[in-house]
Backbone as CSV, one residue per row, in Angstrom:
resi,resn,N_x,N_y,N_z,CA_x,CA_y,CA_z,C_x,C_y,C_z
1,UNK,89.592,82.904,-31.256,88.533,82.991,-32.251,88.813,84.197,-33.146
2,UNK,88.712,83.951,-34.734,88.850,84.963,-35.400,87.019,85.597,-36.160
3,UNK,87.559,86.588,-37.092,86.285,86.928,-37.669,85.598,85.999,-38.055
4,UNK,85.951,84.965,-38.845,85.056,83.925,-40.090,84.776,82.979,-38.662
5,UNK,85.785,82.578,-37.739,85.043,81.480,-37.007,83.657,82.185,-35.965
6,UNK,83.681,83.434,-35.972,82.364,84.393,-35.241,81.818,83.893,-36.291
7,UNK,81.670,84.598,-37.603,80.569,84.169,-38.541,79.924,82.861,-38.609
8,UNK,81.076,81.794,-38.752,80.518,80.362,-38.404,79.639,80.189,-37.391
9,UNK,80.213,81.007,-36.207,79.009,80.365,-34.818,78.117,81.037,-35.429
10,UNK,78.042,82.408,-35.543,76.922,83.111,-35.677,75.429,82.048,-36.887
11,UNK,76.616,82.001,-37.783,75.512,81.112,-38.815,74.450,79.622,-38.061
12,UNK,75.690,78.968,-37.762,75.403,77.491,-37.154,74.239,78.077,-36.395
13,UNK,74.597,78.818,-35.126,73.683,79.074,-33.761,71.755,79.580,-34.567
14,UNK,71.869,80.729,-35.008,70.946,81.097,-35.969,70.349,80.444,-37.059
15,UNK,71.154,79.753,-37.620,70.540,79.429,-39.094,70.628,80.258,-39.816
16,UNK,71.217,81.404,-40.110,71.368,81.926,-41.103,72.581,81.119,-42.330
17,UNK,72.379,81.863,-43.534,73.201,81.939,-44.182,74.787,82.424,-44.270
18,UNK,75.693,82.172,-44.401,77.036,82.616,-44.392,76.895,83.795,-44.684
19,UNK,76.710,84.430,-46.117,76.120,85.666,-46.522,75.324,86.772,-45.418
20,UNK,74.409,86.207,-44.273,73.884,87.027,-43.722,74.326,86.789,-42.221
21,UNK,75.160,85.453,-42.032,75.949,86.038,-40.689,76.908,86.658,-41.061
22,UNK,77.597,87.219,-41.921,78.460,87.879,-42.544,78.408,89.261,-42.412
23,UNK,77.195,89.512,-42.680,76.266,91.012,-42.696,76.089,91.494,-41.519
24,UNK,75.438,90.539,-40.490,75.413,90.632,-38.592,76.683,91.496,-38.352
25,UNK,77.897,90.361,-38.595,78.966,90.556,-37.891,79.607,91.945,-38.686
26,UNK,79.255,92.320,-39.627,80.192,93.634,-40.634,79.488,94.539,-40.090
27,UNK,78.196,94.568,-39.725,77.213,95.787,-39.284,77.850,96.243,-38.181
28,UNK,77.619,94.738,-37.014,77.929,94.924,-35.558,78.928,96.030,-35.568
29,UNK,80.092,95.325,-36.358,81.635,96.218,-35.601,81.378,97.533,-36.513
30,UNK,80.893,97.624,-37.827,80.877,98.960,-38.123,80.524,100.003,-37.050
31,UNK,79.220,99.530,-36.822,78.587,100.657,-35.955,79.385,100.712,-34.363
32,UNK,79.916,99.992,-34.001,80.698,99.993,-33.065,81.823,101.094,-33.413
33,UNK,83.205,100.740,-34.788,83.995,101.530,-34.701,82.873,103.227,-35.436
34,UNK,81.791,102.935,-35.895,81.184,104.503,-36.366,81.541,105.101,-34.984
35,UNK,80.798,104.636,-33.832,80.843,105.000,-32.533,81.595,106.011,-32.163
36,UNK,82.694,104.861,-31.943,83.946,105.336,-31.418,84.736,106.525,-32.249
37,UNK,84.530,106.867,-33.276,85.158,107.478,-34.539,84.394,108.770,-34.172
38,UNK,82.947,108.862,-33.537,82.571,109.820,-33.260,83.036,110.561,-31.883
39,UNK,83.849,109.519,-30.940,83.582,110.153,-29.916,82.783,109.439,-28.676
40,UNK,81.958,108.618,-29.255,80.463,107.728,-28.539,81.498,106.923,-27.119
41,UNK,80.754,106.568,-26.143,80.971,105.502,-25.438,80.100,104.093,-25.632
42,UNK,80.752,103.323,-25.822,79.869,102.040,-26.530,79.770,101.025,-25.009
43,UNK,78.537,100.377,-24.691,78.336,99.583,-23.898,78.039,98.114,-24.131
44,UNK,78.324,97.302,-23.929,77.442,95.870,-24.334,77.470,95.400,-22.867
45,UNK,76.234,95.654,-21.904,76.299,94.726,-20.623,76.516,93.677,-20.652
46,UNK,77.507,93.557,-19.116,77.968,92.003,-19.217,79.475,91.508,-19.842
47,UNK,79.325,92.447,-21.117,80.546,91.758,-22.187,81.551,93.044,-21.962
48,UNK,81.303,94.027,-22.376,82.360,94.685,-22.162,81.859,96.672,-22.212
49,UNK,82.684,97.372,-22.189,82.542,98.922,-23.060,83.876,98.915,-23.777
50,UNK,83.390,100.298,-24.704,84.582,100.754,-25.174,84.793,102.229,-25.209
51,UNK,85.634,103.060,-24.713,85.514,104.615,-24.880,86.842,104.661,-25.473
52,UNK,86.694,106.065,-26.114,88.254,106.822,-26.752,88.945,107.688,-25.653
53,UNK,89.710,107.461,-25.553,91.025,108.116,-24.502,91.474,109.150,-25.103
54,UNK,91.557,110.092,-24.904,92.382,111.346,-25.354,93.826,111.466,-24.805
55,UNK,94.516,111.720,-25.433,96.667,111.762,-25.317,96.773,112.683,-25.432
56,UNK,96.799,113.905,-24.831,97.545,115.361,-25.322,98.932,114.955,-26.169
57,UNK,99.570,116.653,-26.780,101.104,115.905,-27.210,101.628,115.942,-25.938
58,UNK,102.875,115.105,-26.314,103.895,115.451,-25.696,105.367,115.181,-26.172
59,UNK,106.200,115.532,-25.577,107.526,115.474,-26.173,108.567,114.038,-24.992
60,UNK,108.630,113.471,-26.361,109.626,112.051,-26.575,111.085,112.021,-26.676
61,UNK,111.426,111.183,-26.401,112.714,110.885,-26.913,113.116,109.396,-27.601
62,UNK,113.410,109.895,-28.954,113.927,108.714,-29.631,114.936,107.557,-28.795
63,UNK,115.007,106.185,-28.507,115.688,105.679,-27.479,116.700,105.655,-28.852
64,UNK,116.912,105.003,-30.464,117.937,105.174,-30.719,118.956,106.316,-31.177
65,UNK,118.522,107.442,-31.170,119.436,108.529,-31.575,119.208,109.398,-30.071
66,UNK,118.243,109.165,-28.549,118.179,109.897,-27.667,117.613,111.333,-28.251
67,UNK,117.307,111.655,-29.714,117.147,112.741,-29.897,115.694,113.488,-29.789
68,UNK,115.033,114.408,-29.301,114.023,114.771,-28.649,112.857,114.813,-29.916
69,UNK,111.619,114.098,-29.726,110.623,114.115,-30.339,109.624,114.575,-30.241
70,UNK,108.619,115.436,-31.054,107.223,115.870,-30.171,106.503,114.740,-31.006
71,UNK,105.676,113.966,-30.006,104.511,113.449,-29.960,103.182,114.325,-30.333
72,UNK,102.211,113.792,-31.524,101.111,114.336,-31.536,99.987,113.916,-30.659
73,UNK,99.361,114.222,-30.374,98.121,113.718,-29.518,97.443,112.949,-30.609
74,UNK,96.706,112.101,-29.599,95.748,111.163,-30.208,94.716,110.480,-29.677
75,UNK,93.918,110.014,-30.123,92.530,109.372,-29.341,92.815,107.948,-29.980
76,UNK,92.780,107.062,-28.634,93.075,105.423,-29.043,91.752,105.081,-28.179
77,UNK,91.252,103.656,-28.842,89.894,102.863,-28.128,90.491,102.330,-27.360
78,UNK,89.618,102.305,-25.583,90.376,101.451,-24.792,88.766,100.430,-24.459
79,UNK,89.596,99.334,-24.185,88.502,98.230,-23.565,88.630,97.942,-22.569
80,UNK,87.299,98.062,-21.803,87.044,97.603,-20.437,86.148,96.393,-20.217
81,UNK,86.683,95.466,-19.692,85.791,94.319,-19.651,84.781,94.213,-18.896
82,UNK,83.181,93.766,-19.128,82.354,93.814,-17.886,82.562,92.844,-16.801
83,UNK,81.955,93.158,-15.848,82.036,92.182,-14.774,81.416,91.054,-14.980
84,UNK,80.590,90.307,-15.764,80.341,88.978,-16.104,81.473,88.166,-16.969
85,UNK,81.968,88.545,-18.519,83.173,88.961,-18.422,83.953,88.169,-17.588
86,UNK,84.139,88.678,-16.643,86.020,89.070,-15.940,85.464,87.450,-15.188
87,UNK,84.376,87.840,-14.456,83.946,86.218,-13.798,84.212,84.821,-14.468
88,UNK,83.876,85.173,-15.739,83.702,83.940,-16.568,84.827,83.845,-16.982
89,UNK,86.244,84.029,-17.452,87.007,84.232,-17.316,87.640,83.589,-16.634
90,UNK,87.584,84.479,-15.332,88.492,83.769,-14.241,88.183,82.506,-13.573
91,UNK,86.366,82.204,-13.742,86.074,80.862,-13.320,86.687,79.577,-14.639
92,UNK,87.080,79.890,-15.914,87.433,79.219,-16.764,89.122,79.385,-16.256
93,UNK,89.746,79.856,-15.465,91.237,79.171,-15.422,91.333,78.604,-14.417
94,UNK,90.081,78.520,-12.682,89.681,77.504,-12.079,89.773,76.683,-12.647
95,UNK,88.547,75.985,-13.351,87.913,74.954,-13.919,89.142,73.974,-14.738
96,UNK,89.731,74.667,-15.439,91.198,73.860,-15.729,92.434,73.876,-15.246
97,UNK,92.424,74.163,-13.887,93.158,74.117,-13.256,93.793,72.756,-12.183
């Protein structure tokens, strides 16, 4: 599933307008990545979280020249799936199995 086919369910399921499941779905993830951009730990029970990981630097090595690199640190979003989630999931590769 991509963005526009979310918007589609979103519209169909609701009744909204394209225009304003459009708006749902641009809000949702804004405020989600605002979140994360701050720092926030984001929860949605059931479906999932998301927190930022912190990377100190560190020092690399280029594999094609072997020649030594420093790495900057960085904060990447990691996702954790909830436990309803992971169930539903794994009962969907049962079920077609």
């Amino acid at each position: 599933m991509n963005k526009l086919q979310l918007i589609e369910a979103i519209r169909t399921e609701a009744g909204l307008t394209k225009t304003e499941a459009q708006q749902v779905i641009q809000t949702f993830f804004d405020e989600i990545s605002d979140a994360l951009a701050k720092g926030d730990r984001v929860e949605i029970r059931g479906l999932c979280s998301f927190k930022v990981k912190h990377y100190p630097p560190y020092t690399g090595r280029n594999p094609r020249s072997g020649e030594k690199v420093t790495v900057p640190e960085k904060r990447l979003p990691f996702f954790k799936p909830g436990l309803e989630l992971k169930e539903r999931v794994d009962g969907a590769d049962s079920a077609d199995g």
